[in-house]
LUMLO-840852 format. One record per residue (C-alpha): z, x, y; chain; residue in three letters; residue number from 1. Coordinates in steps of 0.02 Angstrom, whole numbers. Example, Ala and Ser with C-alpha at 12.3 -4.5 7.8 and 13.67 -1.06 7.14 Angstrom:
// LUMLO-840852
ATOM      Z      X      Y cadena residuo num
ATOM    390    615   -225      A     ALA   1
ATOM    357    684    -53      A     SER   2
// end
This chain:
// LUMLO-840852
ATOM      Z      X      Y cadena residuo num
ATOM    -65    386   4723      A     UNK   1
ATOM      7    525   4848      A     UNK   2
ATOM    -28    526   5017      A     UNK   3
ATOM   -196    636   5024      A     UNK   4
ATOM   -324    566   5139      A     UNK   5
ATOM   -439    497   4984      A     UNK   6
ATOM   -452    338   4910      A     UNK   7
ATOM   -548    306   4726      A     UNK   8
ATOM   -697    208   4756      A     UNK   9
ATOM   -791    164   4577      A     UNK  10
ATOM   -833    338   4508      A     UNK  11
ATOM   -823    425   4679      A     UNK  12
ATOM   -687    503   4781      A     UNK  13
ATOM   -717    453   4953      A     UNK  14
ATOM   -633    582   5071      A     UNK  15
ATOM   -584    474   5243      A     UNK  16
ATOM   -522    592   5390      A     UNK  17
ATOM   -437    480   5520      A     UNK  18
ATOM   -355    561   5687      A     UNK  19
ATOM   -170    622   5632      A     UNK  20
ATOM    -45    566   5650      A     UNK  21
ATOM     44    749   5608      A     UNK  22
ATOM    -44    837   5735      A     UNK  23
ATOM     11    704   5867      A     UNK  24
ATOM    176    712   5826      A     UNK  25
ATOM    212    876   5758      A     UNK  26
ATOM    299    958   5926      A     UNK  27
ATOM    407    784   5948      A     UNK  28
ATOM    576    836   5931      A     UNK  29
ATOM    722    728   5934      A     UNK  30
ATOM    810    778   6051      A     UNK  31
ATOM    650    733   6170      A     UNK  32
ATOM    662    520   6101      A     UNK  33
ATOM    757    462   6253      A     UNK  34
ATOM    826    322   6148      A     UNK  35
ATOM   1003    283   6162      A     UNK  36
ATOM   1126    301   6005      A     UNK  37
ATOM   1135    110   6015      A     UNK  38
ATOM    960     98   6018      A     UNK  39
ATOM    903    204   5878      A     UNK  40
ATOM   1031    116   5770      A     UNK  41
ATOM    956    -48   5809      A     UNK  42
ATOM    775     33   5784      A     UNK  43
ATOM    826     83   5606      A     UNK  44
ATOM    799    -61   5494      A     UNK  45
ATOM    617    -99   5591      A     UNK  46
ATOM    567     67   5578      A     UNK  47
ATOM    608     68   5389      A     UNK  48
ATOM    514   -102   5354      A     UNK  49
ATOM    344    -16   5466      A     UNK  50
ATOM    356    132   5334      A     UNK  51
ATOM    373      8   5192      A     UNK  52
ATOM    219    -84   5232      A     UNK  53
ATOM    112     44   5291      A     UNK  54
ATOM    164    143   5139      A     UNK  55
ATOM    133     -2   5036      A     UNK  56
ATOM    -65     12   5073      A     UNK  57
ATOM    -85     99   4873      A     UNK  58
ATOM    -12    -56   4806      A     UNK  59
ATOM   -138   -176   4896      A     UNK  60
ATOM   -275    -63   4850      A     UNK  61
ATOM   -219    -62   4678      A     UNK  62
ATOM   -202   -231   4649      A     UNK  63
ATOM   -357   -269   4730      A     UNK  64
ATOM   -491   -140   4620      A     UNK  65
ATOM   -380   -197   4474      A     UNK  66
ATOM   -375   -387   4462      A     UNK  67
ATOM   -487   -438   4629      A     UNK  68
ATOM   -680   -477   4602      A     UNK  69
ATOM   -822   -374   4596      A     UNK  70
ATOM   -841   -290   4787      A     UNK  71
ATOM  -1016   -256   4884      A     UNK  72
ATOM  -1024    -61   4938      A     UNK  73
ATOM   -991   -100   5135      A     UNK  74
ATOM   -809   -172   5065      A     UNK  75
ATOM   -794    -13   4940      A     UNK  76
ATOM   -855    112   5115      A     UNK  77
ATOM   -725    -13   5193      A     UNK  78
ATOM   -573     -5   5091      A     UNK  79
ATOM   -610    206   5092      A     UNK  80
ATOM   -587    232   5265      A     UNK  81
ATOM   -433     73   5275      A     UNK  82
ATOM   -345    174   5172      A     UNK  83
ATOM   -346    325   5246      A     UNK  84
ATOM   -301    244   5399      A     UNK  85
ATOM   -147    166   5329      A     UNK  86
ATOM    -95    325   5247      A     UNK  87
ATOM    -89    412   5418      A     UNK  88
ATOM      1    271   5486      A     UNK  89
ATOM    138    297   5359      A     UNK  90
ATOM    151    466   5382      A     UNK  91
ATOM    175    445   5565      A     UNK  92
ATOM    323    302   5526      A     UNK  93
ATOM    398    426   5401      A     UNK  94
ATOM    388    575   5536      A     UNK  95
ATOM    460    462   5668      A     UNK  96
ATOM    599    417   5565      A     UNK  97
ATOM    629    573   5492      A     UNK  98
ATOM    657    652   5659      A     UNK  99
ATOM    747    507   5742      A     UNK 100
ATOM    883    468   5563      A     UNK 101
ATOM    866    658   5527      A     UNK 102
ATOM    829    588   5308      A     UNK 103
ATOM    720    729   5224      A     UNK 104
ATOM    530    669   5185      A     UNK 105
ATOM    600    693   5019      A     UNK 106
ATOM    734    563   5019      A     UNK 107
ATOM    616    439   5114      A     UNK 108
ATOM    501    443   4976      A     UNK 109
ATOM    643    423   4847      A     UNK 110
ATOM    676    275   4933      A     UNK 111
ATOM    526    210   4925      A     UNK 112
ATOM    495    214   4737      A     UNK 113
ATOM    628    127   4711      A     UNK 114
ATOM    587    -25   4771      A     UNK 115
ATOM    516   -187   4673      A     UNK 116
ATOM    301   -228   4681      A     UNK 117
ATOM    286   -412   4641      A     UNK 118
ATOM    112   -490   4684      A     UNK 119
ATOM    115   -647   4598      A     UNK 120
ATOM    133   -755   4731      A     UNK 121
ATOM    -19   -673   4802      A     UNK 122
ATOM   -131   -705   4643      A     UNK 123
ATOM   -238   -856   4693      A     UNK 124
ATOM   -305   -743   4856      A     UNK 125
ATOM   -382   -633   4724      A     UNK 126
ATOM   -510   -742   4644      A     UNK 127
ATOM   -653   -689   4769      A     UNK 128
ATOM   -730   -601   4882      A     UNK 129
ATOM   -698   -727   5039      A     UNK 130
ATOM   -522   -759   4967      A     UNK 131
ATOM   -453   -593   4978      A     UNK 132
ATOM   -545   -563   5136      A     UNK 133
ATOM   -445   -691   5229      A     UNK 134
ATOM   -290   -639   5170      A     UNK 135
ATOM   -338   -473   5233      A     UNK 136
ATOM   -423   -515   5406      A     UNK 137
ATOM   -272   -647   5434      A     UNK 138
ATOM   -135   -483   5410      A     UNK 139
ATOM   -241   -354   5505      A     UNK 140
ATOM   -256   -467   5649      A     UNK 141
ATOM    -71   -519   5660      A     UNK 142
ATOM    -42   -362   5611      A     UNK 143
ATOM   -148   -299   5778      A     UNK 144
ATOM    -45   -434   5903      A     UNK 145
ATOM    132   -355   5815      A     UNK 146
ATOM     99   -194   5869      A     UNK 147
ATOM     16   -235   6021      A     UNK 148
ATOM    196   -308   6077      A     UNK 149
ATOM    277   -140   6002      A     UNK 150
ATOM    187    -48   6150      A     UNK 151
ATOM    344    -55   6267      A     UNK 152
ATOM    462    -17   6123      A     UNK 153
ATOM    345    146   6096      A     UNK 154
ATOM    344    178   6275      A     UNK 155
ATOM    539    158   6289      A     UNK 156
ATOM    539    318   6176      A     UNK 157
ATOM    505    440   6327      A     UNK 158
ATOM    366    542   6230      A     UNK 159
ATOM    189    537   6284      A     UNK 160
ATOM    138    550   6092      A     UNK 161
ATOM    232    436   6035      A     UNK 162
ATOM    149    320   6148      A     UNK 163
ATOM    -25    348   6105      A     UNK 164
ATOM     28    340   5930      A     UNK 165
ATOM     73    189   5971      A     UNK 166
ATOM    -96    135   6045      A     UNK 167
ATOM   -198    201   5906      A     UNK 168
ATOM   -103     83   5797      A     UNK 169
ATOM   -183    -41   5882      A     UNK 170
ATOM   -335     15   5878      A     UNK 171
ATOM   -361     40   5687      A     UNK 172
ATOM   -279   -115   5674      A     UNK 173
ATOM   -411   -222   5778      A     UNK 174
ATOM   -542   -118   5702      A     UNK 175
ATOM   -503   -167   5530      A     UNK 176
ATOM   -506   -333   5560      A     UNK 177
ATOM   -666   -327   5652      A     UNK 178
ATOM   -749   -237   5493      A     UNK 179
ATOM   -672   -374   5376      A     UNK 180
ATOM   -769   -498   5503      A     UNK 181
ATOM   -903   -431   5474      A     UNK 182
ATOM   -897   -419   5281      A     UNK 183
ATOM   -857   -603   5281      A     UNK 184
ATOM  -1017   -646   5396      A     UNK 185
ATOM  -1139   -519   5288      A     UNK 186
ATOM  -1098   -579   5111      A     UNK 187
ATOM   -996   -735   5124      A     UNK 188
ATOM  -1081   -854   5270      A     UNK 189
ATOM  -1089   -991   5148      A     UNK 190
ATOM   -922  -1016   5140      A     UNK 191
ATOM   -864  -1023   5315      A     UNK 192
ATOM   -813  -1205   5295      A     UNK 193
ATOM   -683  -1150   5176      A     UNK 194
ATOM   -582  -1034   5300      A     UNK 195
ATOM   -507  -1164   5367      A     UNK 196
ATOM   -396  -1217   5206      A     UNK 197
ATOM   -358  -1030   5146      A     UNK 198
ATOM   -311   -990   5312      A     UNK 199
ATOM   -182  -1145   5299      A     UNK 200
ATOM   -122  -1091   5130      A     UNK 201
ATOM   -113   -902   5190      A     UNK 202
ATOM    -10   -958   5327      A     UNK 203
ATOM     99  -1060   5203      A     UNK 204
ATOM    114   -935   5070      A     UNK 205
ATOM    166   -812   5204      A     UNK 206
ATOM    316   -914   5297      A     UNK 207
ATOM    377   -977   5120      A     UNK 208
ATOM    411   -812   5079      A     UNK 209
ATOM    605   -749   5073      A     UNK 210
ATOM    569   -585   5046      A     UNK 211
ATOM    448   -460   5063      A     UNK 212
ATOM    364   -373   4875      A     UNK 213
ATOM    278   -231   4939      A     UNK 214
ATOM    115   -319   4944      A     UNK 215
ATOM     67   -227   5113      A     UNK 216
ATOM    -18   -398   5181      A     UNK 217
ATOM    111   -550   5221      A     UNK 218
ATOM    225   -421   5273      A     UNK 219
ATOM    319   -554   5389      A     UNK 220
ATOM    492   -606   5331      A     UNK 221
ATOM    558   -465   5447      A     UNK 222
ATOM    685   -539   5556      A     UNK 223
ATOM    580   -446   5708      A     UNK 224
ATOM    435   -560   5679      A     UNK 225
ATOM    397   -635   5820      A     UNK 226
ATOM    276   -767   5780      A     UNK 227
ATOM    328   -938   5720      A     UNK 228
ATOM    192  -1062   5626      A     UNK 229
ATOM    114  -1134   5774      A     UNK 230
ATOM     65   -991   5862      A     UNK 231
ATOM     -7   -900   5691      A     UNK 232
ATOM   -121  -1051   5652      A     UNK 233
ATOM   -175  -1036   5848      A     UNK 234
ATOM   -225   -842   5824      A     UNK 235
ATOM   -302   -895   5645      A     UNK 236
ATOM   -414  -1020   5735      A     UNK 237
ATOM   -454   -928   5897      A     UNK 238
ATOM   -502   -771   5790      A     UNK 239
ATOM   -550   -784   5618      A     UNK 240
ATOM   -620   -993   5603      A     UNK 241
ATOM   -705   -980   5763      A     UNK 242
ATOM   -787   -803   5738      A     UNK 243
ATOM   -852   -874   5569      A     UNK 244
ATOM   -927  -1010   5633      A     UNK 245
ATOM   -796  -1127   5575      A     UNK 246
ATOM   -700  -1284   5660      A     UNK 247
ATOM   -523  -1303   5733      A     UNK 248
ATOM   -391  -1251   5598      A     UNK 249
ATOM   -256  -1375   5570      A     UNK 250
ATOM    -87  -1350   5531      A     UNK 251
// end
């Protein structure tokens, strides 16, 4: 899957047309990223793993329609307009770093084939609806609270649009969370005793990771992660047990 704004939903091809991240970045030039030399070689291997897991959106989505359960139409209308988002995120890491490392879109994508998909660690999360849910909701959410502490490294860049890039990562970032919320409260209220223990073993699964597999979600073992157990299981509780109606989670 290329990097057109669609996503395959069932039969249908459900065309999703986020804001763009090309248009907001297309007069950025390098020379106007008032990083140092210093600090755009430090920025390299974080900017690299953002593309990697943004990119890594058509793996998740595979792996989902192709072994996950059977999904309601609000998750299908959902997952359409997710992935679109995701795909415009990449593209803005992959302009970014394109103008900032000077690498051809070409050789980025190269790159990026190359590397290993392993999901198997990820299997149990796929068995239902509410599983793979909270998997998801857990790594939006972090996901939002990363890149809500990115907002001074954006800002550090000395471009106006690469700021509000910034902030509209955020944005889509909360948002898809929110709409996974709501999912979970519309077709799986029954269950909301059992976020609790997946959030626990999400949590697990994701800090007894050594790598990341290109799995999109549980993208974490970046050593720019600034989270350590404690605080994740206090963001799981405040966020996703409590706004299901759940208890205190436990770690």
């Amino acid at each position: 899957m290329d990097d057109a704004e669609s996503v395959q939903s069932g039969d249908a091809v459900v065309h999703a047309m986020p804001w763009s991240s090309e248009r907001l970045l297309r007069n950025v030039s390098a020379d106007d990223i008032k990083l140092s030399l210093q600090e755009r070689r430090a920025s390299e291997g974080l900017l690299w793993r953002s593309i990697c897991s943004e990119h890594d959106a058509r793996h998740f989505f595979r792996e989902l329609i192709t072994v996950g359960p059977k999904l309601p139409w609000k998750m299908q209308d959902f997952l359409a307009k997710w992935f679109a988002d995701e795909v415009n995120h990449a593209r803005g890491f992959k302009i970014l770093y394109e103008k900032l490392y000077r690498l051809p879109r070409e050789a980025i994508e190269e790159r990026l084939a190359t590397r290993p998909i392993d999901f198997s660690h990820l299997v149990e999360f796929f068995g239902s609806l509410f599983a793979v849910c909270i998997l998801f909701a857990y790594d939006e959410l972090v996901t939002t609270h990363v890149y809500e502490r990115s907002a001074g490294f954006f800002k550090q860049w000395g471009v106006p649009a690469v700021t509000e890039w910034g902030r509209k990562l955020v944005h889509d970032e909360a948002s898809h969370y929110r709409a996974l919320m709501s999912i979970m409260r519309e077709y799986c209220a029954d269950q909301a005793t059992l976020a609790e223990g997946l959030l626990i073993r999400v949590i697990d699964v994701d800090l007894a990771q050594a790598d990341y597999h290109g799995t999109f979600v549980l993208d974490h073992t970046c050593p720019e992660f600034p989270f350590n157990r404690a605080e994740l299981v206090t963001i799981s509780q405040r966020a996703i047990v409590s706004g299901l109606g759940g208890g205190t989670v436990r770690g």
